[in-house]
C-alpha positions in Angstrom: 82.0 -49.9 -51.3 85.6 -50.8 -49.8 88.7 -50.9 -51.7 92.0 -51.1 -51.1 95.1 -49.1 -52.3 98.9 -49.5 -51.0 100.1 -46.0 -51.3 103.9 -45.5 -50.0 104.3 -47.3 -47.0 100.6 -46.9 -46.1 97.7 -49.7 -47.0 94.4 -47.9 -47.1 91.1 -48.6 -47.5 89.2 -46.8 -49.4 85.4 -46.3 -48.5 82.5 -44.9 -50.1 78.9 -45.3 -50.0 76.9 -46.4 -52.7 75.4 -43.2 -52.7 77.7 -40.9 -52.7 77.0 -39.5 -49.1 79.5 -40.0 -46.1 77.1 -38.0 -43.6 77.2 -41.6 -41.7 80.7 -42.1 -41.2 81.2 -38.3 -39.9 78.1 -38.3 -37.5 79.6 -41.6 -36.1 83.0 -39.9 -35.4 81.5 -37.2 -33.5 78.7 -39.6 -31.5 80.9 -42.4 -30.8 84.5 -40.9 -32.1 85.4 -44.2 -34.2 83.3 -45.6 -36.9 82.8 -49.8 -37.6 83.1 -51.2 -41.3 81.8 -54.3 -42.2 81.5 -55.3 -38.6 85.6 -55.9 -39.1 87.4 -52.7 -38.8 87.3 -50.3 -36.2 88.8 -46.6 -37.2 89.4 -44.1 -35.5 89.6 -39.9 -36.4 93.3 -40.2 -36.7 93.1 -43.4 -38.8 91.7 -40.9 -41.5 94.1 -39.9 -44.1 93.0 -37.7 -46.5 91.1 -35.5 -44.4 91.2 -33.6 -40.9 88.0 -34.9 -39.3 86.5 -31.6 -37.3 87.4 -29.5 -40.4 86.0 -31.1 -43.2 82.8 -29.2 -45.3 79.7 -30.1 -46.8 81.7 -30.4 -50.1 83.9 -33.5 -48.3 80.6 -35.3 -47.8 80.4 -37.0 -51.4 84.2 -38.0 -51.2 86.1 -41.3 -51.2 87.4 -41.7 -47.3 90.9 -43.5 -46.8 91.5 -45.1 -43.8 94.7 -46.5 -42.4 94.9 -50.4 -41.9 98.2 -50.9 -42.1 102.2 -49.6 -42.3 104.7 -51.1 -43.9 107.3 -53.0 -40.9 110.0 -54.6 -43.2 108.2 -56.6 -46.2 105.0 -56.8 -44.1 102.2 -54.6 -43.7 101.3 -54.2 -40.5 97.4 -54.0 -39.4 96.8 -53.0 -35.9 95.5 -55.3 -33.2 93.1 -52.3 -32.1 91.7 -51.7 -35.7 90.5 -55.4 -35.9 89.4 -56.0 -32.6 91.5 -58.6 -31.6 94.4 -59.3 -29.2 97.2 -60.1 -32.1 98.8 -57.5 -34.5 98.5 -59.1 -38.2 101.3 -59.1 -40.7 100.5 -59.5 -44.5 103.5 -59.6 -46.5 103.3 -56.9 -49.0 103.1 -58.8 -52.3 99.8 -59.9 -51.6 97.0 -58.9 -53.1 94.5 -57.7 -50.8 91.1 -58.1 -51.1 87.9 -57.8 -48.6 87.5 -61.4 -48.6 90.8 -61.4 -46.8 89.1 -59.9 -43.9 85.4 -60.7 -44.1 83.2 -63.6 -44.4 79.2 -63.4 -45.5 77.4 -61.6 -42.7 80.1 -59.6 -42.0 82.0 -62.0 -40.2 85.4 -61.8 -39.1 87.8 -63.9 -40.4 91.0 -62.6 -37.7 88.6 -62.6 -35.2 87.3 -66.3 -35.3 91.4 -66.6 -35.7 92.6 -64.9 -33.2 91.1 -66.9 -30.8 92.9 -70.0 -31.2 96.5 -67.9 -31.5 98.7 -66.4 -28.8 101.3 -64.9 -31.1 101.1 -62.5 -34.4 99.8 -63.8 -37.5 101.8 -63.5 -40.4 100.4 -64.3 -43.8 102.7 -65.3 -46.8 106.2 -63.9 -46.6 109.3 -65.4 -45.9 108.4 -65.0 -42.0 108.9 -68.8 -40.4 105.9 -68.7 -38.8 104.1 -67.2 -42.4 101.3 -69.3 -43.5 101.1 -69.6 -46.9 98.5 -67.5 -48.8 97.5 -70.5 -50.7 96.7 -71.9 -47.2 95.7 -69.2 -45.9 92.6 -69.4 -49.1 91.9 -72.4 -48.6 91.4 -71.9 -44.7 89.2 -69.1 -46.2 86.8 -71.2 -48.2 86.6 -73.9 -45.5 85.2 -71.1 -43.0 81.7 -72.4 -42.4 78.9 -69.6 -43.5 75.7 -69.1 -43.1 73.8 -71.8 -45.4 76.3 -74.6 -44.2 75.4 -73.2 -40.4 71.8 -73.4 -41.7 72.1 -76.6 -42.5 73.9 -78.1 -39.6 71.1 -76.9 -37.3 68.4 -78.7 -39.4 71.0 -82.1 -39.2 70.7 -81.8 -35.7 67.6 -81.1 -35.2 66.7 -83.9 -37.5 68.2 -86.3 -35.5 66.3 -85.4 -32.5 63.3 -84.9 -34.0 63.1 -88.5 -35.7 62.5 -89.7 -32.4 59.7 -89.1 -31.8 58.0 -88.1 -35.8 58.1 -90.7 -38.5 57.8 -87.9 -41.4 60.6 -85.7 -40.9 62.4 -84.3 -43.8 66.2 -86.3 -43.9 68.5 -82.5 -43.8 71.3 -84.6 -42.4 71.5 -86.2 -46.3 71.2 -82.8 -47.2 73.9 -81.3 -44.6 76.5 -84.2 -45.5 76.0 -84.0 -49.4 76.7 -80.5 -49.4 80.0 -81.1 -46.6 81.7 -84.0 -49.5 81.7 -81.0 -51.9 84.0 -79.3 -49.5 87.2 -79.2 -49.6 88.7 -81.6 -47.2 92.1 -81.5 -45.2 93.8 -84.3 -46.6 96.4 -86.2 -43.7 99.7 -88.3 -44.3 98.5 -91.3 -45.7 100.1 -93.9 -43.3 99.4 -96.8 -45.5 102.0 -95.8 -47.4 104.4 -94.1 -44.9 104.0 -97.9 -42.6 103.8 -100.0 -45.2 107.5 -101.1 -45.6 107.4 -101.6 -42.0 104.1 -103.8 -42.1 105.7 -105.8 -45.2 108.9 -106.7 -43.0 106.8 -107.8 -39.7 104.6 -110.0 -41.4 107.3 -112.0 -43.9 109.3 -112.2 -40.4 106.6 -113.5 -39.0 105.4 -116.3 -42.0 109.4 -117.2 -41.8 109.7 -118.0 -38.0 106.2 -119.7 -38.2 107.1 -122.4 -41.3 110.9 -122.9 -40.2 109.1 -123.5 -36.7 106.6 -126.1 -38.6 109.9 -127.7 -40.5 111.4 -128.0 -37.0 108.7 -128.8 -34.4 110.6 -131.4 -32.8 113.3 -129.2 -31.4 111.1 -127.2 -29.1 109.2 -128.4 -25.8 105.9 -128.0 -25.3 106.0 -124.7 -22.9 108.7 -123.0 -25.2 106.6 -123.8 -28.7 103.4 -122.4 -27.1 105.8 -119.1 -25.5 106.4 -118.9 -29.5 103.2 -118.6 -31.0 102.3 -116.9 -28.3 104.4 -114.4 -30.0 103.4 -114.4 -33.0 99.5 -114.0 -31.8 100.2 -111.2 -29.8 101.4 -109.3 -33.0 98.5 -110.9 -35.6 95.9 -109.4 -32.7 97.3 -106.1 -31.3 94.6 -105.4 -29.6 95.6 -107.6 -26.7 98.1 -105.9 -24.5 98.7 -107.9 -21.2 99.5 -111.6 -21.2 99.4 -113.6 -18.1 100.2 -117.5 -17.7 99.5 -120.2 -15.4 96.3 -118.0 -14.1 94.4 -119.1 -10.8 90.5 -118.8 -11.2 87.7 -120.3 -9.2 85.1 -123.1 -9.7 82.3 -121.4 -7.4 80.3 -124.8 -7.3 83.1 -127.2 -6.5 85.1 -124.3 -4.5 88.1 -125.7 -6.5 90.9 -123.6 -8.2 91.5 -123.8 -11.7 94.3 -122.8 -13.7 94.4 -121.3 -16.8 97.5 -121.8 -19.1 97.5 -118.3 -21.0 95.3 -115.2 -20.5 94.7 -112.8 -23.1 93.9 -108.7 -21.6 92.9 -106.3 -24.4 93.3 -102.6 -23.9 90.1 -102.0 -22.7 90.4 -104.6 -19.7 87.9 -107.5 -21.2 89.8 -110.8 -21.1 90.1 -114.1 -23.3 91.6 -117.2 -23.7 94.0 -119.0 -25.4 94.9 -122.5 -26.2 97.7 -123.7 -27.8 98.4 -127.5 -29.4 101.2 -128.7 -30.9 100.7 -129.4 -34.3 99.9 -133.1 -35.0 98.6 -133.7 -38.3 95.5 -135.9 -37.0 93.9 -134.1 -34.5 91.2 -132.1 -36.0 88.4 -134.5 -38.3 88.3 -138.2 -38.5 89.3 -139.6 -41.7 86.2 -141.6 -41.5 82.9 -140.2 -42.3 79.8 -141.1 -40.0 76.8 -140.6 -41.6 78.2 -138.6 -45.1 80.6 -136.2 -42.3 83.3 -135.7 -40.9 83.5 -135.0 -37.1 86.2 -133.7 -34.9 88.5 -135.9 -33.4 88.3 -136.3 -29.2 91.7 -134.0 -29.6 89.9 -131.2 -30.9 86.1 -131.9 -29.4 88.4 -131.8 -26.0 90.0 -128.6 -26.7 86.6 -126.9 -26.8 85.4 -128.7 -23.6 88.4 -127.4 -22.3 87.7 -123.8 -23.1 84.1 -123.7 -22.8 84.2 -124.5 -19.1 87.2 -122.0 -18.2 84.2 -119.7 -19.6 82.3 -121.2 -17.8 83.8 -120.8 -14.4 85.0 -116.8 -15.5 81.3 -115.9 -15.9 80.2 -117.2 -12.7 83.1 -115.8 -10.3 82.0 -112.1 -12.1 82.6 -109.3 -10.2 84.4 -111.1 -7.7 87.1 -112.5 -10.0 87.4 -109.0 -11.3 88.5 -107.7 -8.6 90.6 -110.8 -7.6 92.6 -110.7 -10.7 92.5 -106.9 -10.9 94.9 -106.9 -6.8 96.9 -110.2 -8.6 98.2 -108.3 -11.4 98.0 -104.6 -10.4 101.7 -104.1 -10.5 101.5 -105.1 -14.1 98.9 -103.0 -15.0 98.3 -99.0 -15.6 97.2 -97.6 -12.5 92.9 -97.4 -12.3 92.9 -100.2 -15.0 90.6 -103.0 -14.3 90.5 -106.6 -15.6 87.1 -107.3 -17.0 84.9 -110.6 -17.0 82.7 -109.3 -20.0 81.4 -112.7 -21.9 85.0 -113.9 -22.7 86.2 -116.2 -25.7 88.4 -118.2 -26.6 91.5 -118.7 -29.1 92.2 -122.7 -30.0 95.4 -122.7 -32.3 96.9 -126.7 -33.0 96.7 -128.7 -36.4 97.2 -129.1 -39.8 94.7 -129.0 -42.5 97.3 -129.2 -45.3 96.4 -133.2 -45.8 92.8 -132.8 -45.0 90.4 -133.1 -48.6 88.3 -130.8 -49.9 85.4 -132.6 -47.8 87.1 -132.6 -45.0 87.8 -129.1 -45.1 84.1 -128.0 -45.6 83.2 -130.3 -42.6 85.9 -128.4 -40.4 84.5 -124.9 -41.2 81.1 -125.8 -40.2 82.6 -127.6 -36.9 84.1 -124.3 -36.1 81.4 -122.3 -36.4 79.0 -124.0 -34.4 80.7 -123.2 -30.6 79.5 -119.8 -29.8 82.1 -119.0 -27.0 85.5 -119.8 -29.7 86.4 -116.5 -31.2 88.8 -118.7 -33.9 90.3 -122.4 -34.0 93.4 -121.7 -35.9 95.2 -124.4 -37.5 99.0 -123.7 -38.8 98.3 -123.9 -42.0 95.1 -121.4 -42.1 97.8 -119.3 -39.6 100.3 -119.3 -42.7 97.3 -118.6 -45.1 96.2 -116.0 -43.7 100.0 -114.4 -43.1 100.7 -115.3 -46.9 97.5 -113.3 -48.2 98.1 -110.5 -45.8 101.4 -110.2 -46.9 100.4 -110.2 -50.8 97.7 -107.5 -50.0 100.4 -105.8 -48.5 102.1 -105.5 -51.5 99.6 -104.7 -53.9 98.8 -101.6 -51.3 102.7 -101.2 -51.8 102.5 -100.8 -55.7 100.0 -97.7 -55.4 96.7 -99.1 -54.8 96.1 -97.0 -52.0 98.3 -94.1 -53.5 96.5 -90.4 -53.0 95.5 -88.8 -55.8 
C-alpha cells in the first residue's frame, strides 16, 4: 500500500506491504541497490528516510518505509527527474493534494512518463508558475489517458475493419469502440461560428447590397466591367476557387483551331471550371409560351449551354496535353509544383431574372436546369439574391445562440 505524507519540507511516500513484510524491498536494495514501485518510482538507499538501509534488523522488516519523492523548492515540491525515470524534473505546487493516481495509471502505467515525452522543459502542475497547468486540467488530462479496456477495444475496431473484408459474420467492436469513446470526455475547441460570425454577417449583407444596387443600375456598367463584378461576388459565394484567369486560349484537337474561354475558374486542388456570365435581361431564360403544357428555354439560355458544353468538350479531349500547356501559361501565377487539372470540368451560367416568371414557369426552369449533366448551377440574379438573403438570415439566427456551446 502507498501513501503519501508531506512532512516539513519533505513529500514522502509511504510504503507497506499488504502483509506486513518488507523482506522484498530490502533484498532488492542489496541485489540491484534501488527498488521499483508501481513500475513509476525508482528509489534509491539514500531516498530512504526513516531508516539506515545496511543497519536495519529483523524487527524493521514489518515497518512502514518512507521514501523521498520530493523537496520543497519555493511553493513547489520538487520530484526528481531520476526517481521517475524521465528526462524533466516535476514541480507540484504544494497545496495539492497528492494522490497515486497522480502518478499511475491501471497497469502501472506512468502518467510523467507517457508526458515527458512530448515536453522539453519542467512540468509544473498548479501553482502560480506561468507555465503551471492547472490541476483541474491536469485531472481531466488524467481521465482522458487511454487504459487498458479502451486499448482493448481499439485493437478489436481495427481489427474489425480488416477482418470484414473478407468474413461477412464478424462481431461490429468498432460500434462498440466509438460508443464507449462519446462517453468520454472530449476537448472542446473555440467555437468559430460564433467568434466569425459578425464577420460572415457583414460579407454577405455587403455582398446582397452591391448585387441589388448593381440590378437597380445595370445600365451604367459595360459588358466586361459587369461580368469583372460578379465575378467578384462568385469568387467569395465559392471560396474554394482560388485562381481566376480570363480570355483563356484552349484547343479544338479536331478542327486544330484555338478557342477562347472568357473566364476560368482554378480550385485549390488544381481541377478547373467554367464560368459564364449574361447580363440580366428579363426574357432570356423560358418562353412565355407553352409548347405542349411546358415551358422551354429560350435560344438565349439553350445557347449558353451549347456554349459551355462544347468548351467541355474541347478541355476533355486536349487532357494531358492542355494540362501541361496551361500549367507553363500560368506558372508565374501559380504556387510552385501546382498543376492545373483537366478532371471532368463544369460549368457556372449566371444571367436572368426569374422575378416575373409564374409559378409554372418556375417549375419548368428547375427541371431545365437539371437536365445538362456538365452545368454545376445556372444562376439567375434573383435566385443569386435568394440565396444571399436566406444565408444571411441563417446567419443570424446562428447569431442569436443557435449554435451557442453548452
Amino acid at each position: 500500500m502507498i501513501e503519501f505524507e508531506k512532512k516539513g519540507e519533505l513529500l514522502l511516500i509511504v510504503y507497506m506491504t499488504g502483509t506486513n513484510d518488507n523482506h522484498w524491498i530490502y533484498d532488492n536494495f542489496n541485489i540491484y541497490n534501488h527498488v521499483s514501485l508501481k513500475g513509476t518510482f525508482i528509489f534509491d538507499k539514500k531516498h530512504v528516510n526513516n531508516f539506515i538501509v545496511d543497519e536495519i534488523t529483523e524487527e524493521d522488516y514489518d515497518k512502514p518505509i518512507e521514501f523521498i519523492l520530493g523537496n520543497l523548492v519555493g511553493d513547489y515540491y520538487k520530484i526528481d527527474k531520476d526517481i521517475l525515470l524521465i528526462n524533466h524534473d516535476v514541480y507540484i505546487y504544494k497545496e495539492v493534494l497528492i494522490k497515486i493516481n497522480l502518478f499511475v495509471l491501471d497497469n502501472n502505467i506512468s502518467i510523467f512518463s507517457k508526458i515527458d515525452e512530448l515536453m522539453s522543459e519542467d512540468i509544473f502542475i498548479s501553482g502560480n508558475n506561468l507555465k503551471s497547468i492547472p490541476l483541474a486540467e491536469f485531472n481531466n488530462l488524467i481521465d482522458n489517458f487511454p487504459n487498458s479496456y479502451e486499448k482493448k477495444l481499439y485493437i478489436q475496431a481495427r481489427l474489425t475493419t480488416i477482418l470484414r473484408n473478407y468474413f461477412d459474420n464478424v462481431k461490429d467492436s468498432v460500434r462498440t469502440y466509438n460508443k464507449y469513446m462519446n462517453k468520454k470526455i472530449s476537448r472542446i475547441g473555440n467555437n468559430l461560428v460564433n467568434s466569425l460570425m459578425q464577420n460572415e454577417i457583414h460579407k454577405y449583407s455587403e455582398i446582397l447590397l452591391k448585387l441589388k444596387d448593381m440590378l437597380l443600375n445595370e445600365n451604367q456598367y459595360n459588358e466586361k466591367q459587369w461580368q469583372l463584378e460578379i465575378l467578384q461576388i462568385i469568387l467569395l459565394l465559392y471560396p474554394k476557387y482560388i485562381y481566376l484567369f480570363q480570355n483563356v486560349e484552349i484547343f479544338d484537337i479536331y478542327t486544330q483551331k484555338k478557342k477562347f474561354l472568357d473566364y476560368l475558374l482554378v480550385d485549390s486542388t488544381g481541377n478547373i471550371d467554367i464560368i459564364e456570365i449574361k447580363r440580366p435581361f428579363n426574357n432570356s431564360i423560358v418562353t412565355l409560351n407553352q409548347y405542349r403544357d411546358n415551358y422551354i428555354p429560350l435560344r438565349e439560355l439553350s445557347g449558353a449551354v451549347m456554349q459551355i458544353e462544347k468548351y467541355i468538350f474541347y478541355l476533355n479531349k486536349w487532357g494531358k496535353r492542355g494540362e501541361d500547356i496551361l500549367t507553363k501559361r500560368y506558372e508565374e501565377f501559380l504556387p510552385k509544383n501546382f498543376n492545373i487539372r483537366i478532371t471532368n470540368p463544369g460549368g457556372f451560367i449566371i444571367m436572368g431574372r426569374e422575378n416575373k416568371l409564374s409559378k409554372e414557369q418556375k417549375q419548368d426552369f428547375e427541371v431545365i436546369k437539371r437536365k445538362y449533366k456538365n452545368i454545376i448551377d445556372i444562376i439567375t440574379y434573383d435566385d443569386l439574391i435568394n440565396r444571399l438573403e436566406f444565408t444571411l438570415k441563417q446567419l443570424e439566427s446562428s447569431n442569436n445562440g443557435l449554435y451557442e456551446q453548452k
